[in-house]
Structures are given as structure tokens and as C-alpha cells.
Backbone as CSV, one residue per row, in Angstrom:
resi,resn,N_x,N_y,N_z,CA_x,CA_y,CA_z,C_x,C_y,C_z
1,UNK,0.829,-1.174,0.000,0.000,0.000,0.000,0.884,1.252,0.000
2,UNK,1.832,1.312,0.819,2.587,2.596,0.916,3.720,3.072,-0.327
3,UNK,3.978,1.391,-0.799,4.676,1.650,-2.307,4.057,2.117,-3.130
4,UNK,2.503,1.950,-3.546,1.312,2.621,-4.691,1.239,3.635,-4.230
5,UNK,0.662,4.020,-3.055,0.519,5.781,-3.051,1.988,6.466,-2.755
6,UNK,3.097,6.275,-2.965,4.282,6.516,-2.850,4.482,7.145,-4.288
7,UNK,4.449,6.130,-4.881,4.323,6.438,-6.901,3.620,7.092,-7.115
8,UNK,2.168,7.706,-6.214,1.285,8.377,-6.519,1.798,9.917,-6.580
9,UNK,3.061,10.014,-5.659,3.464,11.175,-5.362,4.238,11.926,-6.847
10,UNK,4.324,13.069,-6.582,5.051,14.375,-7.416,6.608,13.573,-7.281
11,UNK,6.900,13.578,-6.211,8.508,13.302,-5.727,8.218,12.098,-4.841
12,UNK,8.286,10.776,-5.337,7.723,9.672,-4.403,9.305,9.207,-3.646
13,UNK,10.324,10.088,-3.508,11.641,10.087,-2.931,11.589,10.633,-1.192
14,UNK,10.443,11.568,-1.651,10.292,13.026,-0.696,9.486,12.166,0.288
15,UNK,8.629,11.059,0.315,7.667,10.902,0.890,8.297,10.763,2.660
16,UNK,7.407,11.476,3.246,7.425,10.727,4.564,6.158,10.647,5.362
17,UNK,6.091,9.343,5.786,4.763,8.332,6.313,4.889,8.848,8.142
18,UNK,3.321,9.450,7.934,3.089,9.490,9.789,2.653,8.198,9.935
19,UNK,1.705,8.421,11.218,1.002,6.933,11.648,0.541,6.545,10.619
20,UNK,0.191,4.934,10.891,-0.575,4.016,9.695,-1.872,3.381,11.330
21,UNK,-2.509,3.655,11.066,-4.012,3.051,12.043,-5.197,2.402,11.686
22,UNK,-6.082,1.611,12.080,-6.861,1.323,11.962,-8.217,1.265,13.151
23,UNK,-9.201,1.684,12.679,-10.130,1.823,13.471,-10.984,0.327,13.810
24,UNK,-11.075,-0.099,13.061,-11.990,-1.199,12.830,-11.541,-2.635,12.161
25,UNK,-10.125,-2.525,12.563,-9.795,-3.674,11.725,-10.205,-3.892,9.803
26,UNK,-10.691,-3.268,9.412,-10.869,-3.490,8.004,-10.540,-2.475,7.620
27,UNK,-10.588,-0.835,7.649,-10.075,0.541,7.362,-9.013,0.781,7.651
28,UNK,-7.249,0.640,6.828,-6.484,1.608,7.213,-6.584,3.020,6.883
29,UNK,-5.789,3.559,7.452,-5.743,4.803,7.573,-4.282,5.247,7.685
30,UNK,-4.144,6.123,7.454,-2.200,7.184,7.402,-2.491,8.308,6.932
31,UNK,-1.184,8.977,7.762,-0.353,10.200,7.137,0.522,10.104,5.858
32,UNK,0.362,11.066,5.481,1.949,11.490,4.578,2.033,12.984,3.949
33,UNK,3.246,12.727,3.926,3.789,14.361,3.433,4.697,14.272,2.559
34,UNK,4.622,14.542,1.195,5.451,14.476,0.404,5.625,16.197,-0.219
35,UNK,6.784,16.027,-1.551,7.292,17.385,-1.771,6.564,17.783,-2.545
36,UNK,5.958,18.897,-3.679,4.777,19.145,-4.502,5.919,19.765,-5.813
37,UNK,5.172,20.040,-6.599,6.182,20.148,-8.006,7.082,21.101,-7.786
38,UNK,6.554,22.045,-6.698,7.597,23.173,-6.682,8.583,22.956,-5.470
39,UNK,8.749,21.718,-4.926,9.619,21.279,-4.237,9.371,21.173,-2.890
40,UNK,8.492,22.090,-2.574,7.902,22.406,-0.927,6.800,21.126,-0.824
41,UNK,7.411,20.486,0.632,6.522,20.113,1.420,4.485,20.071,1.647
42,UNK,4.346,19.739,1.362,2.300,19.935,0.780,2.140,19.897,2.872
43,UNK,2.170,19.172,3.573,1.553,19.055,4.849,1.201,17.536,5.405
44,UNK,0.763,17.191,5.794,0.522,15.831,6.547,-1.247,15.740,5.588
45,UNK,-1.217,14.900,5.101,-2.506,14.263,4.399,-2.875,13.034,5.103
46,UNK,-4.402,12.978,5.101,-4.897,11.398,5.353,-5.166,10.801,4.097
47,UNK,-4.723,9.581,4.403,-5.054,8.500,3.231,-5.985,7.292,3.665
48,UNK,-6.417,6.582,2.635,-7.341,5.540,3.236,-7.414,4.703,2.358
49,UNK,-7.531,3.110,2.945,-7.050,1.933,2.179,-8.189,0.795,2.501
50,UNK,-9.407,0.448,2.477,-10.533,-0.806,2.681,-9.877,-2.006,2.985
51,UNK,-8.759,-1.944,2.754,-7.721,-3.326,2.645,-7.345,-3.769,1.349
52,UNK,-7.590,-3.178,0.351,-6.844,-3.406,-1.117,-5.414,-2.863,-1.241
53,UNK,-4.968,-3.062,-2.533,-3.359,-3.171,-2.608,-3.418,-1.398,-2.593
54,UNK,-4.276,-0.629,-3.210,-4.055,1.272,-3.582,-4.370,1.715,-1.694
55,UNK,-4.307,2.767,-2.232,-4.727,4.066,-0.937,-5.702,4.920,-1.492
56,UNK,-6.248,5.793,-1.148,-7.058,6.895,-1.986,-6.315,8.369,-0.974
57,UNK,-6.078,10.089,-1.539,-6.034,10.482,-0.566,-7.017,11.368,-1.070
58,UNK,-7.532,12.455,-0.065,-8.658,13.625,-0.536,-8.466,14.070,-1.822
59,UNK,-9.604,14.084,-2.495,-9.680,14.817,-4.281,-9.096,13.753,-5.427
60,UNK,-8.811,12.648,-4.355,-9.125,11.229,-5.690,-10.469,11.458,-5.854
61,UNK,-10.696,10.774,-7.350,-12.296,10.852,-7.995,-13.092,9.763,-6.622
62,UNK,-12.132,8.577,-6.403,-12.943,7.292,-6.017,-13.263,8.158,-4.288
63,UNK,-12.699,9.003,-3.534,-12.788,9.455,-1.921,-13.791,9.856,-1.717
64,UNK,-14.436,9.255,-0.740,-16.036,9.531,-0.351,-15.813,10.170,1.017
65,UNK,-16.362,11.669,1.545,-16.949,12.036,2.703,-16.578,10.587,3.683
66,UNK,-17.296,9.699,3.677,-17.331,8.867,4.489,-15.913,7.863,4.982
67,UNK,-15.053,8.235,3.760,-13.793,7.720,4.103,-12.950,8.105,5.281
68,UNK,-13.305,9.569,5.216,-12.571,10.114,6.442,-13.422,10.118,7.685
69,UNK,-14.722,9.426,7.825,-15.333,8.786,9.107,-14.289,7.443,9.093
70,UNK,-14.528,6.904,8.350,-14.006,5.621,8.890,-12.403,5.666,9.631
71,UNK,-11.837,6.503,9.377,-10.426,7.164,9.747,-10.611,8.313,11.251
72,UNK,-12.089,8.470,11.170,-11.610,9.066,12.575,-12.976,8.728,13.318
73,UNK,-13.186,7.741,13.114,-14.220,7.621,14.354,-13.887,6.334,15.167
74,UNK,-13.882,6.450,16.365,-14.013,4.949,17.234,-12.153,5.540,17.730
75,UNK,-11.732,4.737,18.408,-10.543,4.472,18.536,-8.941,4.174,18.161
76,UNK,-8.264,5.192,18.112,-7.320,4.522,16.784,-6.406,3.094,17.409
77,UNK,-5.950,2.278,16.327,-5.038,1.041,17.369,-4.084,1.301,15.693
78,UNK,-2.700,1.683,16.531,-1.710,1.931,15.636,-1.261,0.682,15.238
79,UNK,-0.900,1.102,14.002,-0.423,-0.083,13.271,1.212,-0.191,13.024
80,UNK,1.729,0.848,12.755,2.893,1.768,12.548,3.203,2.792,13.209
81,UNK,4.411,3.523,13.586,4.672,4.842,14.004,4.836,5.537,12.913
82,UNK,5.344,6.914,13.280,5.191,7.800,11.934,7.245,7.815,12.109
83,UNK,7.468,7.553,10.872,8.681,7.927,10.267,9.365,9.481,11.351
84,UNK,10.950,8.801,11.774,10.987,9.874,12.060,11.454,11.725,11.404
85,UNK,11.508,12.555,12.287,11.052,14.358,11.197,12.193,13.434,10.933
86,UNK,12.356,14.618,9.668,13.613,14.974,8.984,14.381,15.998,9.440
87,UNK,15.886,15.643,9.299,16.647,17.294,9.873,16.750,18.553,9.116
């Protein structure tokens, strides 16, 4: 999962992965922050994965409103830590 939306990126070199969580056992969920064409940093994004091999992040065609319930409702149980900053 983190290799496909990695490739998804502008600079899939730049990427760096916060938490990876799941609420419900079937919804992952993550951070990431990668570099944007003009080289700068975009911010910490949520992504979201049903359990298939892709991710979706906000302003994919397929991201539904409801994706980002499933990412923040109930309890998170980490799956991953988040990569540490960069210097």
C-alpha cells in the first residue's frame, strides 16, 4: 500500500509516512507528506485503504466524505509509528 501511493506522489523520494491506524480492523488509515512540483513540502494528508493493494487520498475521484469517518471515528489502534522528522 505505501509503495502505490508513494508512486502516486510528485517526488515519491520526498515521501514521509506518519502513523498508519486502523479503526476497525478493516479501514487503514495514514499520514503522509510528500514534496509538490515546486519542491515544498504539501503538509501531513490522510489517506485511506478498505484493505486493497491502492490508498485513496482527498480529491481522488474514487474518496467519499465517508472515508474520512471511517479514519476518525471509534478508537485509533496503531499499526505503525510515523517515520521519524527529517533534519
Amino acid at each position: 500500500m505505501r509503495e502505490h501511493l508513494a508512486q502516486e506522489m510528485k517526488d515519491p523520494t520526498s515521501v514521509i509516512w506518519g502513523e498508519l491506524w486502523t479503526v476497525d480492523y478493516v479501514h487503514v488509515c495514514g499520514e503522509v507528506n510528500a514534496k509538490n512540483s515546486f519542491g515544498a513540502y504539501t503538509g501531513r494528508q490522510i489517506f485511506y485503504s478498505n484493505g486493497g493493494v491502492g490508498a485513496l487520498l482527498p480529491g481522488h475521484p474514487l474518496w467519499k466524505l465517508e472515508d474520512l469517518a471511517n479514519c476518525s471515528g471509534g478508537a485509533r489502534r496503531l499499526i505503525l509509528p510515523a517515520d521519524p522528522a527529517p533534519n
